[in-house]
N, C-alpha and C positions, 0 to 999 in steps of 0.2 A: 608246617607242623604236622606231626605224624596223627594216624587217627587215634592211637592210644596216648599222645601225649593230648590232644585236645581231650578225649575222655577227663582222663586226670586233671586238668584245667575244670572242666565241667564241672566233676565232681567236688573241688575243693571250693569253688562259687559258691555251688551247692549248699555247701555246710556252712559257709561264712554268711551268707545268707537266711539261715537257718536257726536264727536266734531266738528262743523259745520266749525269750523277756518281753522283746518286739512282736509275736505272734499273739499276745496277752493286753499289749497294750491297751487294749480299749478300755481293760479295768481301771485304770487310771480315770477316766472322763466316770466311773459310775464310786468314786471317794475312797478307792482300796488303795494302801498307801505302797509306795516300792515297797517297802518292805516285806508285806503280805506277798506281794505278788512274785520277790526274788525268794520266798519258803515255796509257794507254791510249786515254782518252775522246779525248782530242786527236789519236790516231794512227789510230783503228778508224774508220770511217766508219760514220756514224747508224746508217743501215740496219740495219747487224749489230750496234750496240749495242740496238736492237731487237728483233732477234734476240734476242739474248743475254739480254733481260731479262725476256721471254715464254717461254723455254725455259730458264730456272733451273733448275727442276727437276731438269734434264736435266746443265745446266752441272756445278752441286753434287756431281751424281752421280758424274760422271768425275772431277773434280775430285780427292773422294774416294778414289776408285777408286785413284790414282795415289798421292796419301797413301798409303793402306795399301799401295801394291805396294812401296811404302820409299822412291821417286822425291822427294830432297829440293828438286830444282829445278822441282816441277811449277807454281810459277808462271811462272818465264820460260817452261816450255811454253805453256802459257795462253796469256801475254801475244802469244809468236809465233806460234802455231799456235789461236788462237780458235775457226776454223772446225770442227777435230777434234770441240771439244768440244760442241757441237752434235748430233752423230751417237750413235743411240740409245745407252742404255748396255748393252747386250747385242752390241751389234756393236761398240763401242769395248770391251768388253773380251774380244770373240774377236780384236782387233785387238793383241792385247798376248799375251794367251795363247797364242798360238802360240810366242813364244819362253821360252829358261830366262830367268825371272825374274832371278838374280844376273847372266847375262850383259845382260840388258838393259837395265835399272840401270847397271853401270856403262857400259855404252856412251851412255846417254840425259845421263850427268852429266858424262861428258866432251866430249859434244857434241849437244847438243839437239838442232841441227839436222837430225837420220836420225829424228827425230818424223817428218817430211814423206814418208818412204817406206817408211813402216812399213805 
């Protein structure tokens, strides 16, 4: 096989390999249902579903995090605010820790969107 026809082999592995659904998956194990997760892939652009799937660890963590602080809508955070969850988990939760817990719960459930200038 020629070196350019092996290239092109490579590169089509590549992308069939490259399934943004599968790169995501772990959100499944934290209760986001396919369906969230097939708007997501379609809304987030690659890049940062790349992101997102190299820094799991990371994801999981706040993820997490947000569970236990009692936050029941901490998937539509996720879903809107992706980027947050990327940032280490020691600074994502002095990001949160600075206020009283009960007041920020209910302010977060009534309106996710004050995630962004937290």
């Amino acid at each position: 096989m020629s070196d350019k026809l092996k290239e092109i082999d490579k590169q089509l592995a590549d992308t069939l390999n490259d399934n943004p659904k599968q790169k995501v998956a772990f959100l499944e194990g934290l209760d986001f249902s396919q369906e969230n997760i097939n708007e997501f892939v379609k809304d987030v652009p690659r890049e940062a579903i790349n992101e997102i799937s190299e820094s799991s660890d990371i994801v999981i963590t706040n993820i997490q995090y947000l569970k236990k602080l009692g936050i029941d809508n901490y998937q539509e955070a996720f879903l809107r605010f992706y980027n947050m969850f990327l940032i280490e988990p020691a600074t994502f939760d002095d990001i949160f820790s600075k206020y009283d817990s009960d007041d920020l719960i209910e302010k977060l459930e009534k309106n996710i969107a004050i995630m962004e200038h937290l």
